[in-house]
mmJSON file of the N, C-alpha and C atoms, coordinates in Angstrom:
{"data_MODEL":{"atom_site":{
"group_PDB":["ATOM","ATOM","ATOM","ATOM","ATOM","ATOM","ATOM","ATOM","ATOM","ATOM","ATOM","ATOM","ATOM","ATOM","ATOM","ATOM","ATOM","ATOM","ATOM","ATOM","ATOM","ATOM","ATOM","ATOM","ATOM","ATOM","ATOM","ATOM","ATOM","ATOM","ATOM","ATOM","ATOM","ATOM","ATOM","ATOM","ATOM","ATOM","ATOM","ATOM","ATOM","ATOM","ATOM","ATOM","ATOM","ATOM","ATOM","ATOM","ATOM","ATOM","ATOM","ATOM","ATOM","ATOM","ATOM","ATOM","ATOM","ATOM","ATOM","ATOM","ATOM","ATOM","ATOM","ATOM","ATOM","ATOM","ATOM","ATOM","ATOM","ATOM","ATOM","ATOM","ATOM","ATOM","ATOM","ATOM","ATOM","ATOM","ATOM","ATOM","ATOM","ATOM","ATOM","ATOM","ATOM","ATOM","ATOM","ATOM","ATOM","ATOM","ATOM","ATOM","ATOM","ATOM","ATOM","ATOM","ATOM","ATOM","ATOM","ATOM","ATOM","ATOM","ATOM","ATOM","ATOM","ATOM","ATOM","ATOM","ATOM","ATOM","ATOM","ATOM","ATOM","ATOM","ATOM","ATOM","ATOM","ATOM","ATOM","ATOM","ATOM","ATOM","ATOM","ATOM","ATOM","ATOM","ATOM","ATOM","ATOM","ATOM","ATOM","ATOM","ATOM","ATOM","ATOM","ATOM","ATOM","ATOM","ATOM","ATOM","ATOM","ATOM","ATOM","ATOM","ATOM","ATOM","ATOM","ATOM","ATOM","ATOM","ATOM","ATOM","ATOM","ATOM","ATOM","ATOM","ATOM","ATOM","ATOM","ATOM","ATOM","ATOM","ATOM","ATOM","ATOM","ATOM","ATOM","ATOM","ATOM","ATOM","ATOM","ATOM","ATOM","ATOM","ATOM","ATOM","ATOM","ATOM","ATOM","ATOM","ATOM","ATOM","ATOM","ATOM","ATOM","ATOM","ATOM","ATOM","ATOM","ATOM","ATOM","ATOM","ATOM","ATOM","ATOM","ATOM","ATOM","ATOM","ATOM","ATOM","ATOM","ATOM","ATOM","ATOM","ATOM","ATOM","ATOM"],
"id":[1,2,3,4,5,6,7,8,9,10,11,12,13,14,15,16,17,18,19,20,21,22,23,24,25,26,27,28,29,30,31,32,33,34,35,36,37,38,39,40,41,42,43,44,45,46,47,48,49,50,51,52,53,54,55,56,57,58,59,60,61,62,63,64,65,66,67,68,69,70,71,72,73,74,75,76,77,78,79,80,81,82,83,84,85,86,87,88,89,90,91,92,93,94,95,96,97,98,99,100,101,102,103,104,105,106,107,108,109,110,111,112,113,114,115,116,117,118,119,120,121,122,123,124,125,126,127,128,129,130,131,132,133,134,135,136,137,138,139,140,141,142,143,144,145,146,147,148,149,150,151,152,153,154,155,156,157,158,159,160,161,162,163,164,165,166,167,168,169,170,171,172,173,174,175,176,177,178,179,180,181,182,183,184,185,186,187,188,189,190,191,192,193,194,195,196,197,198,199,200,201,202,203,204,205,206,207],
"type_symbol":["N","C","C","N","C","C","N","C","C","N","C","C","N","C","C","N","C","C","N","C","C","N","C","C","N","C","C","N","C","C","N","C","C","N","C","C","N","C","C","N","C","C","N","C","C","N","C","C","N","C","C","N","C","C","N","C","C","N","C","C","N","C","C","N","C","C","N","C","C","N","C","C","N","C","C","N","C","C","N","C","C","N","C","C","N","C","C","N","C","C","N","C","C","N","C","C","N","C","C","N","C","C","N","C","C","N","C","C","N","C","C","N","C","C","N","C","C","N","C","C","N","C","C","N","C","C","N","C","C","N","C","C","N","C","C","N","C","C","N","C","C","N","C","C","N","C","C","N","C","C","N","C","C","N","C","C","N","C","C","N","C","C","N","C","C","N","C","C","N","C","C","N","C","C","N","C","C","N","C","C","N","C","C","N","C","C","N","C","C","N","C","C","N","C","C","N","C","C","N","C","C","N","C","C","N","C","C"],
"label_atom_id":["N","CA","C","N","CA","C","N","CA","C","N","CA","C","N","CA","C","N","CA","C","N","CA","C","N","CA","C","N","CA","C","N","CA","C","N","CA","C","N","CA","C","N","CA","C","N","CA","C","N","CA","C","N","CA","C","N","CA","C","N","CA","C","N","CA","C","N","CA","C","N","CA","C","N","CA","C","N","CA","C","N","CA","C","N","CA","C","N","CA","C","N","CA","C","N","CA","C","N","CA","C","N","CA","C","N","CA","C","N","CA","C","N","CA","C","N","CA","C","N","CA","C","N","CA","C","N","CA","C","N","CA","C","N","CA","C","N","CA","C","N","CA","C","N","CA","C","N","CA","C","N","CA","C","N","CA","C","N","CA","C","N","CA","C","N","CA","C","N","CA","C","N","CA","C","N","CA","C","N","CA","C","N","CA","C","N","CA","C","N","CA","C","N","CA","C","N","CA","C","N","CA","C","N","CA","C","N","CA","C","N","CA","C","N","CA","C","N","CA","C","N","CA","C","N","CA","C","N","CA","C","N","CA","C","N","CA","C","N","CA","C"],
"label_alt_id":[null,null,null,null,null,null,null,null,null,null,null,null,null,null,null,null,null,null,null,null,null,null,null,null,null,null,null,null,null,null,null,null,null,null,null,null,null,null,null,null,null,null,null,null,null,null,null,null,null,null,null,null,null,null,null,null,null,null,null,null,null,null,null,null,null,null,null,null,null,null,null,null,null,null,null,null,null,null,null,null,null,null,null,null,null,null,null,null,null,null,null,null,null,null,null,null,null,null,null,null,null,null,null,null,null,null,null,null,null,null,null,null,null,null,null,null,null,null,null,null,null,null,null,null,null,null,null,null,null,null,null,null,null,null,null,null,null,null,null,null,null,null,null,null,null,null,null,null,null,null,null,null,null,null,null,null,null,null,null,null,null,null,null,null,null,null,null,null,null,null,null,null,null,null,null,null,null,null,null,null,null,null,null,null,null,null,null,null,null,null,null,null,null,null,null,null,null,null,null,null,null,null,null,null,null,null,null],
"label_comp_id":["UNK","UNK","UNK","UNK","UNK","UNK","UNK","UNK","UNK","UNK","UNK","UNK","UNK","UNK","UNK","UNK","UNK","UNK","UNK","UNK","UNK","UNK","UNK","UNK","UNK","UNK","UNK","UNK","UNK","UNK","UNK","UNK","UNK","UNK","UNK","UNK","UNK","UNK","UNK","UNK","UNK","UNK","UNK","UNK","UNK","UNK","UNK","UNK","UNK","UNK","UNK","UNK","UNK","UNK","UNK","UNK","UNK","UNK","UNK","UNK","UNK","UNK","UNK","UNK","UNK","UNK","UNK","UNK","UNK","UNK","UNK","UNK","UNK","UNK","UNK","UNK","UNK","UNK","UNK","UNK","UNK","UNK","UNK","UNK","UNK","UNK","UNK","UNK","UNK","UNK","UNK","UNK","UNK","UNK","UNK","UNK","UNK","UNK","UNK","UNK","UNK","UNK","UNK","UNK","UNK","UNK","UNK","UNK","UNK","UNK","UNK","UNK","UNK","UNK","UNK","UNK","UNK","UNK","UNK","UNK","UNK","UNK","UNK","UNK","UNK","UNK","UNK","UNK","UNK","UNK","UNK","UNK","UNK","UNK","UNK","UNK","UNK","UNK","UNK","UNK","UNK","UNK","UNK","UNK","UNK","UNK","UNK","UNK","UNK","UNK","UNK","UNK","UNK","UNK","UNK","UNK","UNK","UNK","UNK","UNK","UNK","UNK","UNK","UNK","UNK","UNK","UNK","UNK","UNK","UNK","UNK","UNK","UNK","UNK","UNK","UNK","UNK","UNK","UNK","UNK","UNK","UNK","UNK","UNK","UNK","UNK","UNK","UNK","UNK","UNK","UNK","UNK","UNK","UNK","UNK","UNK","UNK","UNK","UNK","UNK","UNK","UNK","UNK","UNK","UNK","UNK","UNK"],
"label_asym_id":["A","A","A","A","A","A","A","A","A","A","A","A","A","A","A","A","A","A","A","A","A","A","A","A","A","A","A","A","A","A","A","A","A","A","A","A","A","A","A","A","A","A","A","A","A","A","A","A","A","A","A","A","A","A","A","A","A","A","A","A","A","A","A","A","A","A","A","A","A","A","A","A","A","A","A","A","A","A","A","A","A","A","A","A","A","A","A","A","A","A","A","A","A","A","A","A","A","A","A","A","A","A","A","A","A","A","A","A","A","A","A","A","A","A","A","A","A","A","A","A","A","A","A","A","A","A","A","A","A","A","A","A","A","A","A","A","A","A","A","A","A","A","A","A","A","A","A","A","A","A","A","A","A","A","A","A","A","A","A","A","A","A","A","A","A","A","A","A","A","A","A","A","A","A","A","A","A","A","A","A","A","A","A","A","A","A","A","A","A","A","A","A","A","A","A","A","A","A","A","A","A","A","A","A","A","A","A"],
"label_entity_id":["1","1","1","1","1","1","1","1","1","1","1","1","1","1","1","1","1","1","1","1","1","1","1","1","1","1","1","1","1","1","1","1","1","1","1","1","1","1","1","1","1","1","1","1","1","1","1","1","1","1","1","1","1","1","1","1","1","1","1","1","1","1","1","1","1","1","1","1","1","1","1","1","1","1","1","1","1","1","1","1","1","1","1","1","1","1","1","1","1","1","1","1","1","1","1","1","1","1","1","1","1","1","1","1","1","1","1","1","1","1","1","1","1","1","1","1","1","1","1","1","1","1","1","1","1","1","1","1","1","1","1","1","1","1","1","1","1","1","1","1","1","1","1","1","1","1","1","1","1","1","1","1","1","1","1","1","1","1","1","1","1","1","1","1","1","1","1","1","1","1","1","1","1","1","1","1","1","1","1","1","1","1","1","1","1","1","1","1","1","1","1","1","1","1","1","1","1","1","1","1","1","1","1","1","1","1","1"],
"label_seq_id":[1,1,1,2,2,2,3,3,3,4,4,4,5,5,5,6,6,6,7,7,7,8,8,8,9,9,9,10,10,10,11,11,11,12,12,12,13,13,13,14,14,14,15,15,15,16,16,16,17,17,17,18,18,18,19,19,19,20,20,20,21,21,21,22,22,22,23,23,23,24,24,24,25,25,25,26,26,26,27,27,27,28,28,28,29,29,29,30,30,30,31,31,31,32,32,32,33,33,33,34,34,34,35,35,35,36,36,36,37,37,37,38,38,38,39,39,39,40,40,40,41,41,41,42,42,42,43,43,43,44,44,44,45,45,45,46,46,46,47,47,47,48,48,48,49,49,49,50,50,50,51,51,51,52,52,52,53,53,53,54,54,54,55,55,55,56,56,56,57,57,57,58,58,58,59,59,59,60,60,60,61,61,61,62,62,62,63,63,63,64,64,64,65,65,65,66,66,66,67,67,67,68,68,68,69,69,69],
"pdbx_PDB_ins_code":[null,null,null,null,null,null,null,null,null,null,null,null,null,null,null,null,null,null,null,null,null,null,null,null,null,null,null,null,null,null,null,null,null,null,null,null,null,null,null,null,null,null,null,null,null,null,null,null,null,null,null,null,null,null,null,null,null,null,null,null,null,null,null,null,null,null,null,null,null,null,null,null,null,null,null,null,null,null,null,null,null,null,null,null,null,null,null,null,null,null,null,null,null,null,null,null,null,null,null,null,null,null,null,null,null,null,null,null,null,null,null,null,null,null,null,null,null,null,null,null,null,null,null,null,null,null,null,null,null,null,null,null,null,null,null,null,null,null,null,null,null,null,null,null,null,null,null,null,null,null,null,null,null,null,null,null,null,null,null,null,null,null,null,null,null,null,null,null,null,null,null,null,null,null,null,null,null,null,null,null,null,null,null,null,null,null,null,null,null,null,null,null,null,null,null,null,null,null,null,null,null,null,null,null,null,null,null],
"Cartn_x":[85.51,85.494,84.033,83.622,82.31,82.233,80.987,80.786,81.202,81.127,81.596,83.308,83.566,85.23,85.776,85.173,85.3,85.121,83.843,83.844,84.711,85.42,86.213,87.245,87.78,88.838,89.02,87.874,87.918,88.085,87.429,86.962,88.621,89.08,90.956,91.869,91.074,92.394,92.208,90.48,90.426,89.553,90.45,90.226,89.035,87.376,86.677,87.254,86.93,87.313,86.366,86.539,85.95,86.347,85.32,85.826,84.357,84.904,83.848,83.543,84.314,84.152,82.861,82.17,81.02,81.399,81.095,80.729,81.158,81.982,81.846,82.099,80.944,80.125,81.368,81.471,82.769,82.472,81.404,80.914,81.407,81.404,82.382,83.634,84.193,86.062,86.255,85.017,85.106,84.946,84.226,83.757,84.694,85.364,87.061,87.937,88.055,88.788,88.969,87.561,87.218,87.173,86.711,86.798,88.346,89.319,90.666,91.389,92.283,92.925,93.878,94.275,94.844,96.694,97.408,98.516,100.067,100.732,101.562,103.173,103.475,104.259,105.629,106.503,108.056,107.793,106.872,106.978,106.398,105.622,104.284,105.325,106.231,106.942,108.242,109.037,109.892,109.261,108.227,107.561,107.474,106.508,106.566,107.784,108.791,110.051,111.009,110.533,111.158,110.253,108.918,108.453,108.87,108.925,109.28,110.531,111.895,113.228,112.971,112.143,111.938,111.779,110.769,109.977,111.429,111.703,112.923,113.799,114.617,115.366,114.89,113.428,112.835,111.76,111.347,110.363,108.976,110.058,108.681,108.032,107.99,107.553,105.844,106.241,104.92,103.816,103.826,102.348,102.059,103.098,102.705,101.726,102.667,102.006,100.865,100.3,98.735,98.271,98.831,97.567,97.494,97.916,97.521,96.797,96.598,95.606,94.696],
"Cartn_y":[-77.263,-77.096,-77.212,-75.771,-76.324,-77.076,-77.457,-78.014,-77.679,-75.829,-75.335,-75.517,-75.274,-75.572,-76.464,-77.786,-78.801,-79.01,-79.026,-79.24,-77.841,-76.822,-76.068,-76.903,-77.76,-78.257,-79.383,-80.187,-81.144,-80.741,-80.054,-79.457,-78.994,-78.489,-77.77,-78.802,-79.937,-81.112,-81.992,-81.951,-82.817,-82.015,-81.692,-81.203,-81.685,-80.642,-81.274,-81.594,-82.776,-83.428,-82.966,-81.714,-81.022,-82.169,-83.044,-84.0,-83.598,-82.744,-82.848,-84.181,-85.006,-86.562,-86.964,-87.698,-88.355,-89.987,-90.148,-91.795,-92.952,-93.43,-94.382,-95.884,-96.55,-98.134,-98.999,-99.971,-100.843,-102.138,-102.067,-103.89,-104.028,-103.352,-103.927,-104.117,-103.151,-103.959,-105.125,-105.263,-106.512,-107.663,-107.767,-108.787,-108.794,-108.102,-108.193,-108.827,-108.459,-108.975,-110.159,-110.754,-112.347,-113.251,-112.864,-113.726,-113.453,-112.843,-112.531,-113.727,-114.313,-115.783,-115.416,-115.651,-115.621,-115.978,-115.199,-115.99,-115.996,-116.937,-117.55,-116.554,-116.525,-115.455,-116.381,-115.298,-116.194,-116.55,-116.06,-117.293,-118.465,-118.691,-119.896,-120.271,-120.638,-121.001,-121.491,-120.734,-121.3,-122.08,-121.777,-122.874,-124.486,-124.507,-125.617,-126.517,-125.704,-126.148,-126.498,-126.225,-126.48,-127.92,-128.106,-129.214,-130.411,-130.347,-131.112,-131.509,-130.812,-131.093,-132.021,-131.554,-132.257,-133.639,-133.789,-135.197,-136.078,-135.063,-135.941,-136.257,-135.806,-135.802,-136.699,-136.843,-137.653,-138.595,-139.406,-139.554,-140.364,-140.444,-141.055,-139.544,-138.239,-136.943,-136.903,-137.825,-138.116,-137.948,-139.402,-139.716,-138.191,-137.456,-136.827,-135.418,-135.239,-134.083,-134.303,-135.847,-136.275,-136.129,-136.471,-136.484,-135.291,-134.147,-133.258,-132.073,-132.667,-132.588,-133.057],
"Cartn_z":[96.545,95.111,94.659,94.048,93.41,92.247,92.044,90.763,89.327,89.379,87.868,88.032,89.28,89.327,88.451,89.191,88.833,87.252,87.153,84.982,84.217,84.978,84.003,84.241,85.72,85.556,84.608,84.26,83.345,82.095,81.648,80.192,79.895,81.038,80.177,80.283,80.924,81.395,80.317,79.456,78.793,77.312,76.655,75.379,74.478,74.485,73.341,71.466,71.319,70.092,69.218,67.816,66.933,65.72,65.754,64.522,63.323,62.874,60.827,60.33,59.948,59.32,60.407,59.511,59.849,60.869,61.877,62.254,61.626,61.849,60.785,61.209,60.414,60.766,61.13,62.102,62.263,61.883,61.985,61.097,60.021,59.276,57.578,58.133,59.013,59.348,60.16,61.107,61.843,61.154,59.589,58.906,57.9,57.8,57.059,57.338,58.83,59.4,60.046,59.948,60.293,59.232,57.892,56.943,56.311,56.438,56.505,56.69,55.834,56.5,57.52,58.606,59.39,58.567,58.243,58.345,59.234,58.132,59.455,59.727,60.756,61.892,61.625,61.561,61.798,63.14,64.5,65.886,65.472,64.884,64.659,63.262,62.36,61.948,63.282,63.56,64.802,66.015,66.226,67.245,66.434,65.231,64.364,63.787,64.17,63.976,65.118,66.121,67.62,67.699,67.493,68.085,67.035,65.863,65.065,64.741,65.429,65.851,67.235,68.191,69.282,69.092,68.422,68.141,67.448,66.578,65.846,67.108,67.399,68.806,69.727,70.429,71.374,70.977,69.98,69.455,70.418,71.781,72.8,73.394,72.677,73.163,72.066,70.805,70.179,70.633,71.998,72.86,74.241,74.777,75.31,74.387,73.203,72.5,71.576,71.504,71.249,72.365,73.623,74.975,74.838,74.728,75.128,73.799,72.84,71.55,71.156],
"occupancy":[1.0,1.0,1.0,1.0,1.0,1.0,1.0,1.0,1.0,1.0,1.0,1.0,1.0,1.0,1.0,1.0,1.0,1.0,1.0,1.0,1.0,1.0,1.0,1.0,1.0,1.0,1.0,1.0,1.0,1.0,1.0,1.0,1.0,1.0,1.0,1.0,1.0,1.0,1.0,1.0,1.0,1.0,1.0,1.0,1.0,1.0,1.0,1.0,1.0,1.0,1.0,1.0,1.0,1.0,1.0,1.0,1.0,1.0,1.0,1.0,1.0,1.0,1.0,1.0,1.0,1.0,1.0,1.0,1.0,1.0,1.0,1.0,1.0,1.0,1.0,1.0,1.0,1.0,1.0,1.0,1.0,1.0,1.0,1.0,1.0,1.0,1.0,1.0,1.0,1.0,1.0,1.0,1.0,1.0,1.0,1.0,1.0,1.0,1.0,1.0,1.0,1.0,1.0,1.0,1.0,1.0,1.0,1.0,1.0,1.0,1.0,1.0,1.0,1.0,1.0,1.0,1.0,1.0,1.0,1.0,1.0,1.0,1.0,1.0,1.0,1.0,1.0,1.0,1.0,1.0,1.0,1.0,1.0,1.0,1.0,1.0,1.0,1.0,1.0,1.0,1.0,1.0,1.0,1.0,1.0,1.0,1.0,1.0,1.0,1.0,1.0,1.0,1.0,1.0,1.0,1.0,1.0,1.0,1.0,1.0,1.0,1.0,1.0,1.0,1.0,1.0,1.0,1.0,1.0,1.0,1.0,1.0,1.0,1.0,1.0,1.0,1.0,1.0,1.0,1.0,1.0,1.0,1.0,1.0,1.0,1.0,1.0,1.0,1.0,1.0,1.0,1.0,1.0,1.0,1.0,1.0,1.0,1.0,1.0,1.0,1.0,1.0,1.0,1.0,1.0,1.0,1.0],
"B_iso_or_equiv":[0.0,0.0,0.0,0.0,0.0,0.0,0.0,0.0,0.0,0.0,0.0,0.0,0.0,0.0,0.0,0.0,0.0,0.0,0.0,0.0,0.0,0.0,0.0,0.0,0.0,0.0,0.0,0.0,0.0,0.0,0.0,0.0,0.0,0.0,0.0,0.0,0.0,0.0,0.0,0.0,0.0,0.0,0.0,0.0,0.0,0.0,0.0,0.0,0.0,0.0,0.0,0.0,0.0,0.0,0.0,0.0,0.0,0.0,0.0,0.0,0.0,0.0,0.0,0.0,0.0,0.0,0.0,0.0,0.0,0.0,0.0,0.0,0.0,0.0,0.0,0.0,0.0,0.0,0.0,0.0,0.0,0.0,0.0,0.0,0.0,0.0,0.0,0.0,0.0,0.0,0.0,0.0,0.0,0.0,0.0,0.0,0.0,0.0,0.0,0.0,0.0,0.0,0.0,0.0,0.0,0.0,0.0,0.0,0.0,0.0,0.0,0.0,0.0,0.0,0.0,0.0,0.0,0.0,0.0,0.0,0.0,0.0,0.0,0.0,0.0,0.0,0.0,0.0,0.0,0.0,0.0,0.0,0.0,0.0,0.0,0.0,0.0,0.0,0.0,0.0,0.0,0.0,0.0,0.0,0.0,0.0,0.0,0.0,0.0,0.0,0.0,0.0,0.0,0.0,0.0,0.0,0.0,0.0,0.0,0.0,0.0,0.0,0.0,0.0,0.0,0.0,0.0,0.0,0.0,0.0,0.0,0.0,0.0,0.0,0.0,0.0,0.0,0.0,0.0,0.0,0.0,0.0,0.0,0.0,0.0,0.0,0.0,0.0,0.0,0.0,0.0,0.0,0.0,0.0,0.0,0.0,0.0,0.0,0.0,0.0,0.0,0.0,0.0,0.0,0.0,0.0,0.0],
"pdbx_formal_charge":[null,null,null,null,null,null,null,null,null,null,null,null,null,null,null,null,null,null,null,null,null,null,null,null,null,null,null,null,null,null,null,null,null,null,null,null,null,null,null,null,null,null,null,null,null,null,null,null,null,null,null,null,null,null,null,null,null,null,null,null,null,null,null,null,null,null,null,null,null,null,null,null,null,null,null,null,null,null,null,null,null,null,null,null,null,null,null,null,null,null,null,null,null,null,null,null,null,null,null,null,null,null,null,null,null,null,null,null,null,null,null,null,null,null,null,null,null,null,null,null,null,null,null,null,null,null,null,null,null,null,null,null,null,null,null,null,null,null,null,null,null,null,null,null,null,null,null,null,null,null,null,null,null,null,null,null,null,null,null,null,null,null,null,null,null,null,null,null,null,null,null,null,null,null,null,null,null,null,null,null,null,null,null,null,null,null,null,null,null,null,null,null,null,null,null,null,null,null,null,null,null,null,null,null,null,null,null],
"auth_seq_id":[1,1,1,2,2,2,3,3,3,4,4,4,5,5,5,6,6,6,7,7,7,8,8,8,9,9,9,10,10,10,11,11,11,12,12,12,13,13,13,14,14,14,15,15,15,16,16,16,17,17,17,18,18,18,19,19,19,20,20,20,21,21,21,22,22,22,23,23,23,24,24,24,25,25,25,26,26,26,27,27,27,28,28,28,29,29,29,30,30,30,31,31,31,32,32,32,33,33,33,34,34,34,35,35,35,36,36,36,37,37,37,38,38,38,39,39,39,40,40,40,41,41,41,42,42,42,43,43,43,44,44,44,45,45,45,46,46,46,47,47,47,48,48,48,49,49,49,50,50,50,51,51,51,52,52,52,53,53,53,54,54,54,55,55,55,56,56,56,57,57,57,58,58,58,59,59,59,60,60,60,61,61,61,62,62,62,63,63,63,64,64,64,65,65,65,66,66,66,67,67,67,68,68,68,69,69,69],
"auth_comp_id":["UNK","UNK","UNK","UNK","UNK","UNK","UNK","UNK","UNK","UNK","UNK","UNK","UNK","UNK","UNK","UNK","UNK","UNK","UNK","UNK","UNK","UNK","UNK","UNK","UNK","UNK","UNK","UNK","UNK","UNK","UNK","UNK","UNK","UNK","UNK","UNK","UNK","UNK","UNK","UNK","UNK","UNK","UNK","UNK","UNK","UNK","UNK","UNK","UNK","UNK","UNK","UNK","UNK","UNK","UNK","UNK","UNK","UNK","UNK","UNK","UNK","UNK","UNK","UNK","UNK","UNK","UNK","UNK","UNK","UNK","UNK","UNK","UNK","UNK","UNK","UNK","UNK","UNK","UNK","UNK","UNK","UNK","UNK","UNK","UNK","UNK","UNK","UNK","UNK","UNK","UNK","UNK","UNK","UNK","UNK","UNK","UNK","UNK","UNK","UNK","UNK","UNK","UNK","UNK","UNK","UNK","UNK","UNK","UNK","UNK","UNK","UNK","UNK","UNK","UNK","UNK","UNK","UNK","UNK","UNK","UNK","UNK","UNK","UNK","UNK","UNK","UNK","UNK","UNK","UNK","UNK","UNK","UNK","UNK","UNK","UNK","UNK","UNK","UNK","UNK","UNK","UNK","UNK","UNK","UNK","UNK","UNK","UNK","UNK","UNK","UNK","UNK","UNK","UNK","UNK","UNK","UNK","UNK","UNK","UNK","UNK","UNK","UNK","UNK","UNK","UNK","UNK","UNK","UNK","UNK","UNK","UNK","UNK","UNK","UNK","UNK","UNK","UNK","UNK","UNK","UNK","UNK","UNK","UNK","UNK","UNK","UNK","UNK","UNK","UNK","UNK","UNK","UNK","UNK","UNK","UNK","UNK","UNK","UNK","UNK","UNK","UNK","UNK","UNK","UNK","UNK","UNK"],
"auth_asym_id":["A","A","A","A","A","A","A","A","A","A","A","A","A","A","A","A","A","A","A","A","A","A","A","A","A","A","A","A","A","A","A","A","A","A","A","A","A","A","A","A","A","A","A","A","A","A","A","A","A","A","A","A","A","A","A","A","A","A","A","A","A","A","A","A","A","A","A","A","A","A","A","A","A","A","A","A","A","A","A","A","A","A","A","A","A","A","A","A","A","A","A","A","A","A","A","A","A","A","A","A","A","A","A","A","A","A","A","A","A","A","A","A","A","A","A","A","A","A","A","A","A","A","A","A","A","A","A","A","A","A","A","A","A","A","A","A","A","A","A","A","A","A","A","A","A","A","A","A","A","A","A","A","A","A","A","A","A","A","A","A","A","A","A","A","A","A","A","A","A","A","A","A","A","A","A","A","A","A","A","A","A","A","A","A","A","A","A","A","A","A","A","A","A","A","A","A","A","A","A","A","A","A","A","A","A","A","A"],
"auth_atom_id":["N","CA","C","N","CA","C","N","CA","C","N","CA","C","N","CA","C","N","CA","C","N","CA","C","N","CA","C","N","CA","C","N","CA","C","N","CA","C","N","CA","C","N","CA","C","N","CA","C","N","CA","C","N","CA","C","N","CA","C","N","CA","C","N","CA","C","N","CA","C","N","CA","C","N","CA","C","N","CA","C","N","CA","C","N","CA","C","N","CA","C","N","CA","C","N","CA","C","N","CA","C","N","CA","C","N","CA","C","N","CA","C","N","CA","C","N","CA","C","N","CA","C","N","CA","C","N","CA","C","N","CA","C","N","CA","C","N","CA","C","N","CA","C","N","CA","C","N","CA","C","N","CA","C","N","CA","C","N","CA","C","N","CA","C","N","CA","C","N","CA","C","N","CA","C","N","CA","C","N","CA","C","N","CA","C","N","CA","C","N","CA","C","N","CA","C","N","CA","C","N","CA","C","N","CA","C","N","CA","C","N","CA","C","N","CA","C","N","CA","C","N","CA","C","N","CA","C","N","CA","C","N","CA","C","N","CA","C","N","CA","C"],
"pdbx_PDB_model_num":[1,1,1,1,1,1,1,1,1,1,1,1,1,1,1,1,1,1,1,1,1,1,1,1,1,1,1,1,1,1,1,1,1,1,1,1,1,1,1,1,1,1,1,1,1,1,1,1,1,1,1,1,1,1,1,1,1,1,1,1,1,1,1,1,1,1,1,1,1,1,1,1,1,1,1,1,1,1,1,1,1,1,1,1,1,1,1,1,1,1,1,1,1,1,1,1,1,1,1,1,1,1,1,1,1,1,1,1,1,1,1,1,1,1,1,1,1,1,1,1,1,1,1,1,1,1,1,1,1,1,1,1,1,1,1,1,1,1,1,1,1,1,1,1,1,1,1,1,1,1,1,1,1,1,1,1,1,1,1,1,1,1,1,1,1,1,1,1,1,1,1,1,1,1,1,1,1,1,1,1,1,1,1,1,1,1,1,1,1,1,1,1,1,1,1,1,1,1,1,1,1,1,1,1,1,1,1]
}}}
């Protein structure tokens, strides 16, 4: 296989992208998205509620889940 083989086989396997719209900067979405409050997930609600049934349920599970905080 020569070389032109080869880049016609790429070029039809892999379609040039004709994009008009200009570049556009990603630092404003990354700095959006960091000063963004994080909020809270029905898992991270059901987790907070599994450990705090726990504790109720076992309350010597207290000292293991400070050691490990």
């Amino acid at each position: 296989m020569t070389d032109e083989q080869l880049q016609h086989l790429l070029q039809s396997a892999l379609p040039r992208l004709d994009r008009d719209d200009e570049p556009r900067d990603a630092w404003p979405v990354i700095v959006e998205r960091i000063d963004a409050r994080p909020a809270w997930s029905l898992i991270d609600s059901a987790l907070a509620a599994a450990v705090i049934t726990a504790l109720l349920i076992v309350p010597e599970w207290l000292f293991l889940l400070a050691l490990h905080l």
